[in-house]
N, C-alpha and C positions, 0 to 999 in steps of 0.2 A: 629776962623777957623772952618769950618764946617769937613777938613778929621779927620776921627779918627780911634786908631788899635781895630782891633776885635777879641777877644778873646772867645773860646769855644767850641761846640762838635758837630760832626757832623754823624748823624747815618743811617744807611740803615737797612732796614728787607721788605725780599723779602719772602712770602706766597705759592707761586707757583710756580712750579713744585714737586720747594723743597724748604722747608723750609732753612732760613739763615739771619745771622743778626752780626751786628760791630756797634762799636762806637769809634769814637776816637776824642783826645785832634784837635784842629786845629787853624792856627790863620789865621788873614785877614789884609786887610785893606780894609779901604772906603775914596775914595781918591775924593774930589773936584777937577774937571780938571783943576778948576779955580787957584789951587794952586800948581803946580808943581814947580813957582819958589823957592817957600819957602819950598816945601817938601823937596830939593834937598840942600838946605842949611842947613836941623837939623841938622846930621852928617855924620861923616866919614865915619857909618856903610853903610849908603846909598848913591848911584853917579850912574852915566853913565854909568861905568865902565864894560863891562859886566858881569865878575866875581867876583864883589863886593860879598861883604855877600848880600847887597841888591841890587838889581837892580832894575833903573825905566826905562824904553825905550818902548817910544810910541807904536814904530814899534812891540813891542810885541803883540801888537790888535788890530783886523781890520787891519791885515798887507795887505789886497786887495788894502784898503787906503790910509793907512799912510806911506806904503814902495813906495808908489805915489806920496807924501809929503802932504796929505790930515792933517791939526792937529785931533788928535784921537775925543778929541769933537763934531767937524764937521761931521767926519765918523760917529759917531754912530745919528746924526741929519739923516744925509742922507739915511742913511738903516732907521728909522722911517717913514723918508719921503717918502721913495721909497714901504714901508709897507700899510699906511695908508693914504697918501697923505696929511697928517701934518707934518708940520716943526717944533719943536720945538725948541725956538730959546733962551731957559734959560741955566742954572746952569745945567753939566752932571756931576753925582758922579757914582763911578766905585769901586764896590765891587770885591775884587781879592784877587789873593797868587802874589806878587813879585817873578821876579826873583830871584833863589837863589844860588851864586857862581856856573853863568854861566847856571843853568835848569832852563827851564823857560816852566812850564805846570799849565794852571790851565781847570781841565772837565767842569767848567764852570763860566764865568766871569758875571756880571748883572752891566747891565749902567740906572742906573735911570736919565731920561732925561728931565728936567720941562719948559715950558714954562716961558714968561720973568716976569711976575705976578709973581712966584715962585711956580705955581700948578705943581703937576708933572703928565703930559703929558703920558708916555708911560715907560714899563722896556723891555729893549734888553737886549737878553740872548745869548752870545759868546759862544756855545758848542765845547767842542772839544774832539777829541776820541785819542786811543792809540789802535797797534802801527801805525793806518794807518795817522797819523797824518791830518786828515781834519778837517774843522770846521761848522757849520752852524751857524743861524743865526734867533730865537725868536722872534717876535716882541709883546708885550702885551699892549697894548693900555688901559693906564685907565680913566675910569669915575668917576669921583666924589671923591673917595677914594678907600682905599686896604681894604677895607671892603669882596668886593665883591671876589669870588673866578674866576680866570680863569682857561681856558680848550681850548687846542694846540692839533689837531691831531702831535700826532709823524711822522718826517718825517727824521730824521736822523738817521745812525745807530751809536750808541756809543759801548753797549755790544752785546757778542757777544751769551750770555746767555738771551734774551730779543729779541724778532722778534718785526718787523715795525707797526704792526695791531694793535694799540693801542692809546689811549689819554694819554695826562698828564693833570692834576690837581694842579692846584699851589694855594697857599693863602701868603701872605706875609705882616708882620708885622714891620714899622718901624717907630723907634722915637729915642730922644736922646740917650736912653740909652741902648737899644737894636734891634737889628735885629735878624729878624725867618722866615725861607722861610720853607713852607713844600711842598713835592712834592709825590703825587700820579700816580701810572701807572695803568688805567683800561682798561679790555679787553673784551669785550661780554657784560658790566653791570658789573662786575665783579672785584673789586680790586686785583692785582697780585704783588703790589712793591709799599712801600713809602721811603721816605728821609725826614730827617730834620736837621738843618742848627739852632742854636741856639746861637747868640753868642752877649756877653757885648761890648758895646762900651767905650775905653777909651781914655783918651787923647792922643794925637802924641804928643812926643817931643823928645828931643837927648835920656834920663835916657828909656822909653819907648821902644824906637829902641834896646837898648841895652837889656834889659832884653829880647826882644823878641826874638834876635840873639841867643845868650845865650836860653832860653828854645827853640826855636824850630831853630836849627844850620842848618838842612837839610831839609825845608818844603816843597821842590820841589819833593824832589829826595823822604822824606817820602811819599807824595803821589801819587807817580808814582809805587812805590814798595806795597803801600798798595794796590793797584790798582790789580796786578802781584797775589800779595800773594792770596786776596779775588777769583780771576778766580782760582787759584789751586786750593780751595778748595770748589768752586763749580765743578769742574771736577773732584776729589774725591766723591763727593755723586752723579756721573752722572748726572749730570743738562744737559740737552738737550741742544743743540750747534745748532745755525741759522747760514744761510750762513750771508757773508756781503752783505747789499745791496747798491748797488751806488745809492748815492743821486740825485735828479731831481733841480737844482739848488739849493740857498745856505742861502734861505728866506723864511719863514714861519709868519703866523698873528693869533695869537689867539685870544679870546675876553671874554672879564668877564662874567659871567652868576649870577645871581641872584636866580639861581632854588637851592634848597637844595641838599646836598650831595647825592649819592647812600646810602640803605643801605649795611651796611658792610656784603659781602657772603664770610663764611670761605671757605678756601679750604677745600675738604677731606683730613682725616689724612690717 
């Protein structure tokens, strides 16, 4: 089976205006779409159900799609399609947070999407913000391998401490045994916000599901609260507050570059 749970930590440190920074436990899964019949058979802990401990429902992504009756694989073919005017017509695996007893958030989902050789093709990136509940929609097209770094003008707004005038910077690292996405925000030449996403991959099976119930009981609702907690306390050191801006539809194309990083400009302390 190629799904498997992900285990690990995931960090933020933001540079500017004001300094700030977290880390926390987090778990995942990476879910071959190809197997959802047999996901839904490990156990009891996972079903339909919507208030299961776990929930799997399509309709949870790419709900423009799938609450259309589009299957979620196809959806995320057709947003590449409609991205780059490639189809790819392989194996989609879908890194996510399950629903969890009923909450169902995750800021951001990634659909690795491979053509039928087994190359992979392109990674879609499901953004989603709080409390204004929208989403958009990433496309990275890759070449040859994840070697190469991509770079997306920002065009969604997620926070509300971060304005739109910006790049991201992604690099992403995967193989059997781990997955690492790191994420850059630069502004002027200038780095202002990274993230990294660090986590083991292990087996899915019933004993799995369970442990992971059990260590993380509320992983929806923890990161939606951690989410809450981190804006108080950039509005305690006055971080500067951008308005919202309404999105210009709900697709964006980034593309790998090959040129070396910036150098790193500290902020002034």
């Amino acid at each position: 089976m190629n799904s498997s749970l992900c285990l690990g930590w995931v960090s933020h440190r933001r540079l500017t205006p004001r300094r700030h920074a977290f880390r926390y436990r987090i778990g995942m899964f990476y879910l071959d779409l190809d197997e959802q019949t047999w996901l839904l058979k490990l156990s009891l802990w996972l079903g339909r159900w919507r208030l299961a401990p776990l929930c799997w429902r399509e309709t949870d992504y790419l709900p423009a799609l799938t609450r259309q009756g589009e299957p979620l694989a196809q959806a995320a073919r057709l947003l590449v399609h409609q991205a780059t005017g490639h189809m790819p017509e392989g194996p989609v695996r879908l890194l996510t947070q399950l629903r969890c007893w009923g909450l169902s958030f995750n800021p951001v989902s990634f659909y690795f999407c491979h053509d039928r050789d087994g190359r992979l093709a392109a990674i879609l990136l499901e953004v989603r913000n709080t409390p204004w509940r929208e989403r958009f929609h990433y496309v990275l097209p890759v070449q040859g391998n994840l070697a190469k770094r991509f770079t997306v003008a920002k065009a969604f707004h997620v926070s509300p401490f971060m304005p739109l005038d910006m790049d991201y910077h992604l690099r992403f690292s995967l193989d059997a045994a781990h997955v690492r996405i790191h994420m850059q925000n630069w502004q002027g030449g200038r780095k202002v916000f990274e993230a990294d996403l660090t986590l083991q991959r292990q087996p899915l099976d019933a004993p799995a599901l369970r442990r992971y119930v059990l260590t993380f009981p509320w992983m929806s609702l923890h990161t939606v609260l951690a989410i809450y907690w981190q804006a108080l306390r950039l509005l305690f050191k006055r971080t500067p507050v951008h308005d919202h801006t309404t999105r210009q539809g709900d697709l964006a194309l980034g593309q790998p570059c090959e040129d070396p990083e910036h150098v790193e400009s500290h902020p002034e302390r």
